[in-house]
LUMVEX-439718 format. One line per 5 residues: number of its first residue (from 0); for each residue y, z, x of N, C-alpha, C. Coordinates in pm, 1 decimal. Atoms other than C-alpha are relative to their C-alpha. Example, Ala and Ser with C-alpha at 12.3 -4.5 7.8 and 13.67 -1.06 7.14 Angstrom:
2
0> -119.0/0.0/89.0/-450.0/780.0/1230.0/120.0/0.0/90.0 ~ -119.0/-6.0/-82.0/-106.0/714.0/1367.0/109.0/73.0/-77.0 .
This chain:
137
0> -28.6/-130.1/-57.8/4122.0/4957.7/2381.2/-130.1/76.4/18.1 ~ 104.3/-60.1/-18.6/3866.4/5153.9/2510.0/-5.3/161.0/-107.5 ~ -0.1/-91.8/68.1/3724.6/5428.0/2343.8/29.1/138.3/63.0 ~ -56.9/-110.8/-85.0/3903.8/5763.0/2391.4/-43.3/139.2/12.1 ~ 70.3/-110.1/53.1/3684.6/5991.4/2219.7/-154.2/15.2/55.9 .
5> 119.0/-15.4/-77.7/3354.8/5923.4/2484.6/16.1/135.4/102.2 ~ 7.7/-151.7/-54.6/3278.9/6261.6/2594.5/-122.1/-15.5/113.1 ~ 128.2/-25.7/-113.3/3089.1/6298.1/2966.1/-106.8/120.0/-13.6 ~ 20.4/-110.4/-1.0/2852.2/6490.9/2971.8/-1.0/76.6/157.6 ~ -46.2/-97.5/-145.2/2822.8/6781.1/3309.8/-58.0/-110.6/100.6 .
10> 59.8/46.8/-99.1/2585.4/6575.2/3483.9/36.9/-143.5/43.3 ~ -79.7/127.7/28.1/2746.1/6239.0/3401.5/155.2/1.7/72.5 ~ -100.5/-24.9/-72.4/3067.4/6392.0/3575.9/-20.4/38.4/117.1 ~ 40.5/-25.6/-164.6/2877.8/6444.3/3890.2/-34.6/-88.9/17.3 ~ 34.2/135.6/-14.3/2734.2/6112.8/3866.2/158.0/-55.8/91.4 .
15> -158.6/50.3/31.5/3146.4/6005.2/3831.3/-22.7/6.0/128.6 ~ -42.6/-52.7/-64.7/3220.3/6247.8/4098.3/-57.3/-85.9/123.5 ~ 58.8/82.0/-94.8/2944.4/6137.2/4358.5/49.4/-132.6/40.7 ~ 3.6/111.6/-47.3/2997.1/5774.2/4334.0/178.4/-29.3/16.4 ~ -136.7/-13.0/-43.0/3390.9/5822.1/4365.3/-15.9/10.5/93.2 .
20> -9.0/-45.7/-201.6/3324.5/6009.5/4707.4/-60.3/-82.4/82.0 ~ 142.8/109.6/-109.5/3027.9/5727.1/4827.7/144.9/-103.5/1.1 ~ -57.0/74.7/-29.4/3311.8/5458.2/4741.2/157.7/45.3/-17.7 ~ -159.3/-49.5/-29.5/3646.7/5622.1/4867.4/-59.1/5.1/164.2 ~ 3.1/6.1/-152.9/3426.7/5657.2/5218.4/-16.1/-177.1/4.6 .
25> 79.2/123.2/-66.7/3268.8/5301.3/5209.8/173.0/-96.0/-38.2 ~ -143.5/59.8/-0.6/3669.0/5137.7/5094.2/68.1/89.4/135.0 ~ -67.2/-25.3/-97.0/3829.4/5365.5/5359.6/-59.4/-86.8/187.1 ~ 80.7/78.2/-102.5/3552.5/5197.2/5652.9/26.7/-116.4/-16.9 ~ -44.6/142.6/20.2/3613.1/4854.3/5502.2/128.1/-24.4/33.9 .
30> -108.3/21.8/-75.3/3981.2/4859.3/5534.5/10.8/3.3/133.5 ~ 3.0/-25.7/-121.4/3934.1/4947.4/5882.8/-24.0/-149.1/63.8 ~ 33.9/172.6/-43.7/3710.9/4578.9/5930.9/54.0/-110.1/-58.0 ~ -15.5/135.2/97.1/3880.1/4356.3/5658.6/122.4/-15.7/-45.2 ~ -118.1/17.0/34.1/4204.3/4253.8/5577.1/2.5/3.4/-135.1 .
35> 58.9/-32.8/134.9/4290.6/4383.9/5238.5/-9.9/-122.9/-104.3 ~ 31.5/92.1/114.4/4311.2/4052.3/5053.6/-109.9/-42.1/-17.2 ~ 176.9/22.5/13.6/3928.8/3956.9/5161.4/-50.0/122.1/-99.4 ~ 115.8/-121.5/107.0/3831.2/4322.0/5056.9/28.4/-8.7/-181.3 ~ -0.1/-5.8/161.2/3985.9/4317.0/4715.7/-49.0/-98.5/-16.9 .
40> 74.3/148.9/58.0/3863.8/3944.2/4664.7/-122.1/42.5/-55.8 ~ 142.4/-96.7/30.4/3494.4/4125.0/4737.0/-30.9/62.9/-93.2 ~ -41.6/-43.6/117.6/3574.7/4358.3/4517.5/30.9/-90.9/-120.8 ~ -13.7/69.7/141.6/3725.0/4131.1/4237.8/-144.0/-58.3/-47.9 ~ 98.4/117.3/15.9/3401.5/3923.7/4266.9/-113.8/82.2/-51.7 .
45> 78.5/-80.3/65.6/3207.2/4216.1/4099.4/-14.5/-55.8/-131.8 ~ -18.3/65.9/164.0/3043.9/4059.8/3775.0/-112.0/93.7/12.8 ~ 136.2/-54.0/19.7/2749.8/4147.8/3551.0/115.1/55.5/-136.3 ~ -10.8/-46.9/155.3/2747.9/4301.2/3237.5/121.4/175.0/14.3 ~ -38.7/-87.7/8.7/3000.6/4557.7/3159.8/-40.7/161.7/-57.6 .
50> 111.4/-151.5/24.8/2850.4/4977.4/3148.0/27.6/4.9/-120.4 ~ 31.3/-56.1/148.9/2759.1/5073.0/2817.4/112.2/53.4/-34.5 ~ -83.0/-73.9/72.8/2992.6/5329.3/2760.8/145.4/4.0/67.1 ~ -96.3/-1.3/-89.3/3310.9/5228.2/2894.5/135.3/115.7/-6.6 ~ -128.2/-91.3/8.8/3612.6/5496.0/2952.2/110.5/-26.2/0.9 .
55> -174.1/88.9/34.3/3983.2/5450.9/2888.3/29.4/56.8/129.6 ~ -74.8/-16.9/-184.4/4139.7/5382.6/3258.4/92.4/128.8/15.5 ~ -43.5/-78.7/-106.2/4357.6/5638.3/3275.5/-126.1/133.7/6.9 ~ 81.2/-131.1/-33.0/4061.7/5919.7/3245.6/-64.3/-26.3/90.4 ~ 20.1/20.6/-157.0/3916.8/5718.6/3530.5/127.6/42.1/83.1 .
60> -125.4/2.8/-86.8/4252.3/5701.7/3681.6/-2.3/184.5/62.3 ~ -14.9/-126.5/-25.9/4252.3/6126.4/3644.0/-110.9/71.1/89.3 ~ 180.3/-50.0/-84.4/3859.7/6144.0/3740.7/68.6/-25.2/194.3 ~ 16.8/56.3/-132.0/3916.9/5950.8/4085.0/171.6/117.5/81.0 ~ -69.5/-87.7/-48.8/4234.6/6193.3/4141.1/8.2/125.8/21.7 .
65> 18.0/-171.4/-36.3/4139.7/6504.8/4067.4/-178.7/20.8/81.5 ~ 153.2/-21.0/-113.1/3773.6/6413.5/4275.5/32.7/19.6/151.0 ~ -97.1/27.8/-92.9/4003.5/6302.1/4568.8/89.4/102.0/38.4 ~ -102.8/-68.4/-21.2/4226.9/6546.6/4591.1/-62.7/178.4/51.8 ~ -8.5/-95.6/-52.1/4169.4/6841.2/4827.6/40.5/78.6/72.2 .
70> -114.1/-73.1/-6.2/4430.2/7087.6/4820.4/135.4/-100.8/76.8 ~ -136.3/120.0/-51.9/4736.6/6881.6/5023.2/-53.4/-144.1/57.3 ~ 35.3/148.5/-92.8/4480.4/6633.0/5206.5/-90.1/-54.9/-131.0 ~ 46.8/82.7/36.4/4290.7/6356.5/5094.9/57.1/-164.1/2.0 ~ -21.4/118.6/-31.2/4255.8/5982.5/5104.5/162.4/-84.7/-40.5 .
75> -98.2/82.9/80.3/4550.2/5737.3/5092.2/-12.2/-17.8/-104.8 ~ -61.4/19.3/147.7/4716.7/5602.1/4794.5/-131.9/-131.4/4.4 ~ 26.8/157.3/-51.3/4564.5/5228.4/4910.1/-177.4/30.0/-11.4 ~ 117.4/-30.3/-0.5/4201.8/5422.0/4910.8/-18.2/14.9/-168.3 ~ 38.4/-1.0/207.4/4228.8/5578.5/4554.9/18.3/-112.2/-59.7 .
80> -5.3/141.2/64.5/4387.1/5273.3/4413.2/-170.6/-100.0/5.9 ~ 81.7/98.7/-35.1/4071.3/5069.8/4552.8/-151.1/38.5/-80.5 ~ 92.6/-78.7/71.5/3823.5/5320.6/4419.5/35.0/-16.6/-168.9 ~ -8.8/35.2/135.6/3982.4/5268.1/4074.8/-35.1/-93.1/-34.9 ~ 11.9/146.2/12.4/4028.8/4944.6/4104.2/-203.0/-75.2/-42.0 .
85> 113.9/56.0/26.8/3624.9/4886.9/4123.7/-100.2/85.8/-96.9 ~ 120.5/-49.8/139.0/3501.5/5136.6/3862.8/108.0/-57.1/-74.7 ~ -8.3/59.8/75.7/3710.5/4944.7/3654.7/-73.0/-117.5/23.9 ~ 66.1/138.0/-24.2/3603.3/4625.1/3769.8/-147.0/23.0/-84.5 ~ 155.9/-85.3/26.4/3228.4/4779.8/3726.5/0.9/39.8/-148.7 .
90> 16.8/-17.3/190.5/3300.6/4845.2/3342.7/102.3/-132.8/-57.7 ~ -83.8/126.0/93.7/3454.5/4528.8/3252.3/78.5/-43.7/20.8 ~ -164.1/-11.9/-0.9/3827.8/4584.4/3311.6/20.2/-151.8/90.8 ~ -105.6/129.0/-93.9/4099.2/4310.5/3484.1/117.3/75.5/63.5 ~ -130.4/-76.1/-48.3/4269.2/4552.7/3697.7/73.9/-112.8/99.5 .
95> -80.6/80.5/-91.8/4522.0/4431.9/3915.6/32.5/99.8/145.5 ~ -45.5/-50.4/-116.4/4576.0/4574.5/4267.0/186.5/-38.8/20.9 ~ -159.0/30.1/-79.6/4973.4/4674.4/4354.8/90.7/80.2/84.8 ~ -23.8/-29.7/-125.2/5135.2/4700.1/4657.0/186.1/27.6/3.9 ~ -187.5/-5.1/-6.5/5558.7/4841.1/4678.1/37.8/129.1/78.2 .
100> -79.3/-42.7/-63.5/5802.8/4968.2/4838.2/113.6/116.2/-55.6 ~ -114.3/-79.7/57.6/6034.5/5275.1/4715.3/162.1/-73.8/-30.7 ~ -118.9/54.6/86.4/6366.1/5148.5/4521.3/67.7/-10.5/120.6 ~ -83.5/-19.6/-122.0/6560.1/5275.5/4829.8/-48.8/32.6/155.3 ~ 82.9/-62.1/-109.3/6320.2/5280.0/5112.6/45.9/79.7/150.8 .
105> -66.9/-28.0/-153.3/6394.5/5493.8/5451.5/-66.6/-10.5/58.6 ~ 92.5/58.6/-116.9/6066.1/5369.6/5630.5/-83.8/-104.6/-83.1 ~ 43.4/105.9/33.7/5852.7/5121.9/5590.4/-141.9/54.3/-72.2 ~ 112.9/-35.4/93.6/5549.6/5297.1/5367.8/22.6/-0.6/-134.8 ~ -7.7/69.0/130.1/5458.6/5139.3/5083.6/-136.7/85.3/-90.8 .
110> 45.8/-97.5/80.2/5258.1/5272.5/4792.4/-121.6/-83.4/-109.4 ~ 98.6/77.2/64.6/4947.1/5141.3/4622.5/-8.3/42.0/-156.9 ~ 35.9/-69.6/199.4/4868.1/5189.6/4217.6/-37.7/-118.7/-62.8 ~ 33.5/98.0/75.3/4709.0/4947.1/3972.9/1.7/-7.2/-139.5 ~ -15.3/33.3/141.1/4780.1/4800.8/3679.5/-94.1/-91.6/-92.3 .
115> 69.7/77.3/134.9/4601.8/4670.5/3346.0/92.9/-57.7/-91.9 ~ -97.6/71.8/57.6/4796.2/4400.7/3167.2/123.6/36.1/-5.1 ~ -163.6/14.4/-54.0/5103.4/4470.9/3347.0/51.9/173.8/-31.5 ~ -62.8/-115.3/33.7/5080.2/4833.2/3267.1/-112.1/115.8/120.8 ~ 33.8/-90.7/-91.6/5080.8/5129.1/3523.9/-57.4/130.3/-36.8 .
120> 53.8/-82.2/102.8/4760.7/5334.8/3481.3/-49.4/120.5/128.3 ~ 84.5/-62.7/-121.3/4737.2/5518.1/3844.2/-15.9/-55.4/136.8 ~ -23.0/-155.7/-65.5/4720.3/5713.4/4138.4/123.2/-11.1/-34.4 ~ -98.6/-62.5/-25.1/4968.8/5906.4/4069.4/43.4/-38.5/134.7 ~ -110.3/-8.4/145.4/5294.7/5852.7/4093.6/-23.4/-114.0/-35.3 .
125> 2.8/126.6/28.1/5173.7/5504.6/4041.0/133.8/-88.9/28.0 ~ -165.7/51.2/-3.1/5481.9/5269.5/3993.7/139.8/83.4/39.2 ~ -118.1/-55.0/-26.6/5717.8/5514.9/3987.5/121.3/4.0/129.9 ~ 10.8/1.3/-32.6/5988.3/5449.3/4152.5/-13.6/-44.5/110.5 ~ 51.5/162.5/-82.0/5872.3/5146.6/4349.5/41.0/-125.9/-62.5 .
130> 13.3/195.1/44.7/5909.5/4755.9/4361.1/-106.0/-48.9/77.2 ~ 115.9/45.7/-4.5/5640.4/4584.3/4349.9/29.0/-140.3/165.2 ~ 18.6/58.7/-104.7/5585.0/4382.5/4669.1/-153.9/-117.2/20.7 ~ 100.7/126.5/-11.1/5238.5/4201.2/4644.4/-121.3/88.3/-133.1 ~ 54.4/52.4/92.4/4989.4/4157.7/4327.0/-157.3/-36.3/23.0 .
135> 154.6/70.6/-15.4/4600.6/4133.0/4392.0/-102.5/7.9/-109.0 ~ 92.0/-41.6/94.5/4323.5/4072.9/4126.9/-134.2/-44.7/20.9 .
């Protein structure tokens, strides 16, 4: 379990902040050229040593939502998810990319969120909700 008690400091949460916003534009441009199972592959294929001080996913999960989030707009679900997805990757983690459909759907938009050993840690509403439809790691 990661540790829960690592405290950022101000400038360390602009660090966060920054490299959230650099990769929420450079994942929103990629989807555009790459079909998402190549990009997450790309993504998965992130190694190297895991960051020093790693954070417990969901305070990423909250970072990358409340960076994202301005006032009603901001990026898809399928963007944040992707942005999580690789600052975990980037500290160690085995997230899983997942892709569903509302319980009772009335169109065809589906809903991105990722999970860590089978457990739903984000974007909001995450799982909720949903059936899972496709599985990427």
């Amino acid at each position: 379990m990661k540790d829960e008690a690592v405290r950022l400091r101000y400038v360390d949460k602009l660090r966060l902040a920054a490299q959230i916003w650099v990769w929420s534009t450079q994942v929103a441009l990629a989807l555009r050229r790459a079909e998402l199972p190549e990009y997450v592959g790309r993504v998965g294929a992130i190694t190297g040593p895991p960051t020093r001080r790693p954070l417990d996913p969901r305070r990423l999960s909250g970072a990358v939502d409340r960076t994202l989030t301005l006032g009603r707009l901001g990026p898809r679900c399928i963007v944040r998810a992707l942005v999580l997805y690789r600052l975990l990757k980037t500290q160690g983690d085995k997230p899983e990319l997942v892709i569903g459909l509302s319980e009772n759907p009335k169109d065809h938009l589906a809903h991105a969120w990722i999970e860590l050993d089978r457990v739903d840690i984000g974007p909001r509403p995450g799982r909720h909700g949903h059936q899972e439809l496709a599985r990427f790691s």
